[in-house]
C-alpha positions, 0 to 999 in steps of 0.5 A: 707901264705898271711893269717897267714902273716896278722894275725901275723902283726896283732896280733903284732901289736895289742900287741906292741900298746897295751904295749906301750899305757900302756907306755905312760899312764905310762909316763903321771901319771909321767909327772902329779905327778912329775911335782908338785914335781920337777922343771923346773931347775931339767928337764933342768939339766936332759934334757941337760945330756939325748940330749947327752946319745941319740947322745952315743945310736945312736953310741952304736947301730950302726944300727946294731939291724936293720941289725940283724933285717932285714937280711934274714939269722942270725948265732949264731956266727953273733948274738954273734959277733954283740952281743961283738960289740955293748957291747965294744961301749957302754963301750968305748961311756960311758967312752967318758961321763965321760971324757967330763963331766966336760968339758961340765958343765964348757961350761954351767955353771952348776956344777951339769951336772959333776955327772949327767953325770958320773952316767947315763954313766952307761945307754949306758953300760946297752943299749949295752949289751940289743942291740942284746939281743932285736933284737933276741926278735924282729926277732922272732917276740915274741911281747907279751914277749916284750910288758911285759918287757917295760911296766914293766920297765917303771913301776919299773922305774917311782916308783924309780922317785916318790919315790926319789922326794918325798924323796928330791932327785931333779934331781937325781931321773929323773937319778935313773928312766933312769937307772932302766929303762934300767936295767929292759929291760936288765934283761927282754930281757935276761930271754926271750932269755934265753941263755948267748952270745957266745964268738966272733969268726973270719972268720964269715962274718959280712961285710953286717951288718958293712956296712948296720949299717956304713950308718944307723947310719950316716943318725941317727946321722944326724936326731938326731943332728938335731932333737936336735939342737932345744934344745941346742940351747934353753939350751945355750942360755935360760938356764937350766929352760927355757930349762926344760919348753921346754922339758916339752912341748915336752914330753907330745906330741913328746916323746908319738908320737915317744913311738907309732911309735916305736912299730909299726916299730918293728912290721912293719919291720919284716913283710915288710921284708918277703914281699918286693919282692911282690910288690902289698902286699908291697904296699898295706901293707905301704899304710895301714900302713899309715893309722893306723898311720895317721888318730888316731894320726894326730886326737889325735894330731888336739885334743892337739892343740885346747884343749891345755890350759887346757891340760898343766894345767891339766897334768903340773900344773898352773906354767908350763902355759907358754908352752901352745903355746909350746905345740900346735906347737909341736903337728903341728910338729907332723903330719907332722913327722908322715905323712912321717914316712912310708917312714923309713920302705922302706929305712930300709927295702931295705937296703937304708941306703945310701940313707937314710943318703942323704935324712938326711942331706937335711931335716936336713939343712931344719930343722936348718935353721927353728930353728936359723931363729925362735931363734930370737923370744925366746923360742917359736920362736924355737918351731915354727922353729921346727913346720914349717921344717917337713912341708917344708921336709915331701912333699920331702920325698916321691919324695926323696925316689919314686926317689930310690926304688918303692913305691906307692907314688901317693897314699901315697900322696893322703891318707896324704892329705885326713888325713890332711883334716880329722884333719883340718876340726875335729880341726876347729869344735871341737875349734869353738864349745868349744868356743860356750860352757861355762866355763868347767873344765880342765878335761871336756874341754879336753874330750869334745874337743876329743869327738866332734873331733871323731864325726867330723872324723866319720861324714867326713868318710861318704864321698866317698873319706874318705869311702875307707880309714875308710873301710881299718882302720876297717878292720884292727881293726877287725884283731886286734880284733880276734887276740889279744888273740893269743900270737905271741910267737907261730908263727913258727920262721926261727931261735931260740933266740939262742945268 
């Protein structure tokens, strides 16, 4: 059992990581080729519609794709009542948009946000109806069919946006390529389960879900107006082009972060679940996880700091440049979040939810502080707001949450720091020897950069602190390795994808 159980979190997460590295090679040819064809102006306009799409998603979702997720037992009349609830809350939350839209573009001085708003109310209608529809994919671990219908959407969707900006269209292909998006996995999750929802019915127990996804929710609202706050502030006080460079910035690092961490949740979720009452294989499996997300993405992350003067121009063009400094802060900011991130799995897992929202509002108030401190300085100040709160909230985290449930948290701390070390150290060599070599291209700089950090990781690894942790990432690569041409479609499932 202990066996299949590893090769199944394997080979998911093999899957999962695999789609969602084709999502974000996806996601960089956008950001390349539609950066030379639109403007700052249009992502700004954009930027400021999608801050309030994720305000409706949260709602819309409810937290209850992770109650239907995580629940030991799920009827067919559960999944179709979770099924009416989460599409009623997409209508209603895209009606709530077009009502304030107009409202909204008189606030910010921009006409334009009145139809870009009304038209891409149409992505929460979209997300309802595909909320329940994916869980059942998810719960039955069928990550191969998952993996295809994203990197599929994203594909059909970033062929909608190039195609309109070479058309003329401006922004409005930034809003055809979110709705097409959505549409697609829509279309994808409903072909893979196959059968249309029940009507809702009465009497079915659904009290679990209700709470569960009441606290979720609140702690995820929380998370994200303060995850956002960084860019209302920008667009109201900077405008919608600073606030398109801003955005810029943070889509070429924390978007791709959130794509990576995404997966590996839907992967780690379930997994955890089936296991959280062994604690040894609890701990051990979050511990690992920690590190298949720390050491890749925390070196990845050291690469974009040091080499990111030539990553902007080789990704955004000569005229995006003034996101340099935007760019390597964020990347900061990024190993910190993802340091932490173990921590959600434990809260979603056990049902902490309550909890969860009480750890949100302090990191929250850490992370507004930081920001309306560093807006004094300009754009760059928030950025760097933005960079300093997760590395004040990230060490309270694992106490917070050691304080309500048991985790191994010493050893999560120890494998944080040795990461921490690990990046530094590779991020120094790489930068002080860049410095040493003459003038590269963009392109050479960036992969000289990234190689000399490899071989700096690989050389740390030898030591007998980090020789235990490099074993463990091996290991799960072998994992990875002999399972990845297995389809997770064939394990056995509790429950069929029966709405």
């Amino acid at each position: 059992m202990a066996r299949d159980l590893a090769a199944t979190a394997a080979r998911g997460s093999a899957i999962m990581l695999t789609g969602q590295g084709m999502r974000i090679a996806l996601q960089f040819v956008g950001v390349v080729a539609l950066a030379r064809l639109l403007t700052p102006h249009d992502y700004g306009l954009i930027a400021i519609v999608v801050v309030l799409i994720g305000v409706g998603e949260i709602f819309r979702d409810f937290g209850l794709s992770s109650a239907a997720v995580r629940a030991p037992e799920l009827s067919r009349a559960q999944s179709a009542n979770l099924f009416w609830i989460n599409s009623a809350i997409g209508v209603v939350l895209a009606g709530l948009l077009c009502l304030g839209a107009r409202p909204l573009a008189g606030f910010l001085g921009q006409p334009e946000v009145v139809g870009i708003a009304c038209a891409m109310s149409l992505i929460l209608v979209l997300n309802g109806i595909t909320t329940q529809y994916r869980a059942l994919v998810v719960r039955a671990l069928r990550f191969r069919r998952l993996a295809g219908v994203d990197v599929a959407a994203s594909a059909l969707a970033l062929a909608t946006a190039l195609l309109g900006a070479l058309a003329g269209w401006g922004y409005w292909a930034l809003v055809a390529q979110q709705i097409m998006q959505a549409l697609i996995v829509l279309a994808g999750v409903v072909v893979a389960v196959g059968r249309p929802p029940g009507l809702p019915r009465r009497g079915v127990p659904m009290g679990s879900f209700l709470r569960f996804g009441g606290n979720l929710v609140l702690s995820q609202v929380i998370t994200y107006a303060t995850g956002n706050v960084d860019t209302a502030v920008v667009g109201a006080v900077h405008g919608a082009s600073p606030l398109g460079l801003y955005n810029r910035a943070y889509q070429v690092v924390v978007t791709p972060l959130a794509q990576i961490q995404s997966p590996i949740t839907q992967v780690a979720v379930p997994i955890l679940s089936k296991i959280q009452d062994d604690r040894a294989r609890f701990s051990a499996y979050l511990v690992r996880g920690q590190f298949a997300l720390g050491y890749p993405i925390s070196l990845g992350l050291a690469v974009v700091v040091v080499g990111a003067e030539p990553l902007t121009a080789l990704l955004l063009g000569e005229r995006w440049m003034a996101a340099v400094p935007l760019l390597q802060l964020f990347a900061l900011a990024g190993i910190a979040r993802n340091l932490a991130f173990v921590g959600y799995w434990v809260y979603v897992v056990r049902g902490l939810s309550g909890s969860l929202f009480r750890y949100s509002l302090v990191t929250g108030a850490i992370k507004v502080l930081c920001i309306v401190i560093g807006a004094r300085w300009g754009v760059v100040g928030v950025a760097a707001g933005f960079a300093i709160a997760p590395w004040i909230a990230w060490p309270i985290s694992l106490a917070w949450l050691n304080r309500v449930t048991d985790v191994p948290v010493r050893s999560l701390y120890a494998g944080a720091l040795r990461i921490i070390v690990v990046a530094g150290v590779s991020a120094v060599v790489s930068g002080a020897a860049l410095a040493a070599l003459p003038s590269l291209p963009d392109l050479l700089e960036v992969v000289s950069c990234a190689v000399i950090a490899l071989i700096t990781a690989a050389a740390l690894s030898l030591l007998p602190p980090l020789r235990r942790d490099a074993r463990a990432l091996w290991e799960t690569v072998g994992l990875l390795r002999r399972h990845r041409a297995r389809d997770t479609d064939d394990v056995p499932d509790r429950e069929t994808l029966d709405v």
